[in-house]
C-alpha positions in Angstrom: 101.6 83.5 87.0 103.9 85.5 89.1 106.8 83.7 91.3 105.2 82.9 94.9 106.0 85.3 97.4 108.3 84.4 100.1 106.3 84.7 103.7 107.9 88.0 105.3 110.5 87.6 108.0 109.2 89.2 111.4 106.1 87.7 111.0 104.2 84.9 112.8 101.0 83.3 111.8 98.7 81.1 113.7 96.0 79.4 111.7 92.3 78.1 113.1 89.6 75.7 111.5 86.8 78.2 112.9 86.6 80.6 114.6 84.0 83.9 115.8 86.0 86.6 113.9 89.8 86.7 113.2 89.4 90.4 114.6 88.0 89.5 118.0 90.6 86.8 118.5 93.7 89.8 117.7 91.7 91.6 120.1 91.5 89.2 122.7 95.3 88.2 122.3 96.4 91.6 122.3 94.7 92.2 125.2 96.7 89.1 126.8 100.0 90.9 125.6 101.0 89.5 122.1 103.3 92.3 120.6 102.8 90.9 116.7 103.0 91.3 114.3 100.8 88.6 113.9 98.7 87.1 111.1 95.2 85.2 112.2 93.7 83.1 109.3 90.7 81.0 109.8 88.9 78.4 107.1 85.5 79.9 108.8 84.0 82.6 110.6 80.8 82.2 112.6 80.6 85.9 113.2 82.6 87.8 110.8 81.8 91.4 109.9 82.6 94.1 107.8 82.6 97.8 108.6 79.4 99.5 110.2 79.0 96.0 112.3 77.7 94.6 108.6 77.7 90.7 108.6 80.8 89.4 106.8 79.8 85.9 105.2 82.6 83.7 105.7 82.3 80.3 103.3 84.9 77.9 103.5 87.4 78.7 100.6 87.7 82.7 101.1 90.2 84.0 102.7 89.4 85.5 106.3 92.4 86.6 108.2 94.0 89.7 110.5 97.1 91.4 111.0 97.6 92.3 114.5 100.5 94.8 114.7 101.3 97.8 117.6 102.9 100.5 115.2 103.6 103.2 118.2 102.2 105.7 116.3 99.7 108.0 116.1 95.7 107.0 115.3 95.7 109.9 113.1 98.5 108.7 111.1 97.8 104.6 111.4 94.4 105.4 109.8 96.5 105.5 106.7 97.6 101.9 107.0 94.0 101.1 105.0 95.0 102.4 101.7 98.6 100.0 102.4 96.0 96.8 102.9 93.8 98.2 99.9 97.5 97.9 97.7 98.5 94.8 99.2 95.1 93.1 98.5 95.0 94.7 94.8 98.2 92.9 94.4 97.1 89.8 95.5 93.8 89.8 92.9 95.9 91.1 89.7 98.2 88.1 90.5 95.4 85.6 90.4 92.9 87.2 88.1 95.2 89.1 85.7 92.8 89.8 83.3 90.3 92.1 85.6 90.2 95.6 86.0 91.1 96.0 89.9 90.5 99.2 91.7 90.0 100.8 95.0 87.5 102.0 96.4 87.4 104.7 99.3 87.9 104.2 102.2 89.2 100.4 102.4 87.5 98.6 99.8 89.2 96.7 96.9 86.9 95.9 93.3 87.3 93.8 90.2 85.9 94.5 87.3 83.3 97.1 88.8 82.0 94.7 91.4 83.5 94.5 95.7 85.9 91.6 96.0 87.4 92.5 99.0 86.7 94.6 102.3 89.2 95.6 105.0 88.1 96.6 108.4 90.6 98.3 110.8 90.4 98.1 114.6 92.5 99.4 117.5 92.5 100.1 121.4 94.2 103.2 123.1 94.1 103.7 126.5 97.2 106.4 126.6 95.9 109.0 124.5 96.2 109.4 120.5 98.5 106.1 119.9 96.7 103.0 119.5 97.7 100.2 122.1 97.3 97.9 119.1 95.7 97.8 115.5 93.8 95.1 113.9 93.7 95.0 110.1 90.9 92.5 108.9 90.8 91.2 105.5 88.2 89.2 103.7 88.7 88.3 100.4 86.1 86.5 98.0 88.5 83.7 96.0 85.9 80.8 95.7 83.0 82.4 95.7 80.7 85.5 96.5 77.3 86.2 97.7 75.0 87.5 95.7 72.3 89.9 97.8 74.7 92.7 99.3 74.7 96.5 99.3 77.5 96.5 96.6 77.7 93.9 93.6 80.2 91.6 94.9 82.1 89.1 93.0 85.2 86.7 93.3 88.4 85.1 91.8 86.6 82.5 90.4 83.6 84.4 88.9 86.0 86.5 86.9 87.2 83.3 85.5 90.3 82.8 87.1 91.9 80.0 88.9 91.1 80.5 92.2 94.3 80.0 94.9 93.8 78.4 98.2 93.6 80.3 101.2 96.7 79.4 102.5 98.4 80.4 99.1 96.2 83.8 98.9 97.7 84.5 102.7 100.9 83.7 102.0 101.1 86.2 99.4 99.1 88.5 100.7 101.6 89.2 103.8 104.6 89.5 101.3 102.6 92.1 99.4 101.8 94.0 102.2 105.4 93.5 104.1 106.3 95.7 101.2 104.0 98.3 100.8 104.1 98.8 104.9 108.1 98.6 104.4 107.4 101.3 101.9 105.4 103.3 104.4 107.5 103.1 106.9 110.7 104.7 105.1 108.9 107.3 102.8 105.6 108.4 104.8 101.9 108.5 103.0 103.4 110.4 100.1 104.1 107.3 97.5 101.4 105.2 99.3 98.8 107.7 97.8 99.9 108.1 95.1 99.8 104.5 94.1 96.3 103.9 95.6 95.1 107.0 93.2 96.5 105.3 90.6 94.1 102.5 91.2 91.0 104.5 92.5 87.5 104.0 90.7 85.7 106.3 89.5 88.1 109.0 90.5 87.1 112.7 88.5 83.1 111.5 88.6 80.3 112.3 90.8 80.2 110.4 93.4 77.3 110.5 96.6 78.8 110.0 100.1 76.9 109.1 103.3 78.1 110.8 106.1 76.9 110.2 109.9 74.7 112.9 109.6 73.3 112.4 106.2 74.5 112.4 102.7 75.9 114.6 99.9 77.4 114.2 96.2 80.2 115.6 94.3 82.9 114.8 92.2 85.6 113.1 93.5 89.0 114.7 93.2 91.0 113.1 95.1 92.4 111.9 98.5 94.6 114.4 101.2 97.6 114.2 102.6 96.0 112.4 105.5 93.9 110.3 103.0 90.8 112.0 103.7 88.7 111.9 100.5 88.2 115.5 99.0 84.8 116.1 96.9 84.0 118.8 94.6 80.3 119.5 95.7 80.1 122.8 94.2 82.7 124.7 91.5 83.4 126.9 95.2 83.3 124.2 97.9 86.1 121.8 98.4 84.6 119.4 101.3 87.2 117.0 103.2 85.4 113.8 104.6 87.4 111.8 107.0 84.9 109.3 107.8 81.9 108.0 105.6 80.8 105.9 103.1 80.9 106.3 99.2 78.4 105.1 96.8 78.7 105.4 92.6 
């Protein structure tokens, strides 16, 4: 096992026993006037959820937590901070299951061995135009366990028969991983960010079938942009850039 990773200097963490969602608590302290960065963990959600409003079951024994940061920049360009989580949690399994395929999955989910084991939902508040007042980066990650009736096969740490950490110990590296990744963002721009993340993303050169908000269409997936919009080959002429949407394999 990899050396523990030291918590990140800058950062402050404040930890509940339960709470509604770690999301709607950076929401309500940023709208108090916490600056962050800030890390929220709870032991239990009563009302997590996942992207699309989707219920986010929240057992004791996974990891639920937020990052509440302001990165005065623009939404166009924070949107990008997804694929940064997606590495930082695709760090965090290989360390602790280092025997599973892990992968990412556009636009902000994270899989091992084929099957979800993470989702990241990202959240923000503008009220002066294209920069976000604040962003909220929610993780949930399945180390104990995993339900077992959701869209996507789902699976966790200790299905794929590894030793699953706490939660505390799955933060705590977690924010080191992503300290450097966002470090890396911050000095070199998207450019090495996507490369890494297409170094790790499934199914990548297949057909693929994306659901859009006003319906659906297939193609093979070639790629993500500059911006980190997914590009799909839907025909040998037509090179469609989706921004916003849903992928299914």
């Amino acid at each position: 096992m990899n050396e523990p990773l030291a918590w990140p200097q800058g950062y402050s963490l404040r930890h509940y026993g339960e709470i509604d969602s770690t999301n709607e608590e950076a929401r309500r302290l940023a709208s108090a006037g916490e600056a962050g960065p800030l890390w929220l963990a709870a032991e239990c959600q009563t009302k997590g959820r996942g992207r699309r409003g989707r219920e986010w079951r929240s057992p004791t024994g996974n990891l639920f937590a937020t990052l509440l940061i302001r990165p005065q920049m623009p939404i166009a360009q924070c949107a990008q901070l997804s694929f940064v989580a997606a590495l930082a949690v695709a760090g965090l399994i290989g360390r602790h299951a280092p025997r599973a395929e892990v992968k990412v999955k556009w636009p902000n989910d994270v899989l091992a061995d084929g099957n979800k084991i993470a989702g990241i939902l990202l959240e923000s508040a503008s009220n002066n135009g294209d920069r976000p007042d604040w962003l909220a980066l929610g993780f949930g990650v399945n180390l104990a366990s995993h339900p077992a009736d959701t869209i996507f096969p789902a699976t966790s740490v200790a299905a794929l028969g590894a030793t699953a950490p706490s939660a505390g110990d799955a933060l705590a590296c977690l924010a080191g991983l992503w300290s450097r990744w966002y470090g890396l963002w911050l000095d070199r721009g998207f450019g090495p960010i996507r490369d890494s993340w297409l170094a790790r993303a499934a199914r990548l050169g297949t057909r693929i079938r994306a659901r859009l908000a006003n319906g659906e269409t297939t193609g093979v997936f070639e790629g993500i942009d500059e911006s980190g919009a997914l590009l799909l080959r839907e025909t040998t002429d037509r090179l469609r850039l989706i921004s916003a949407g849903e992928v299914f394999f």
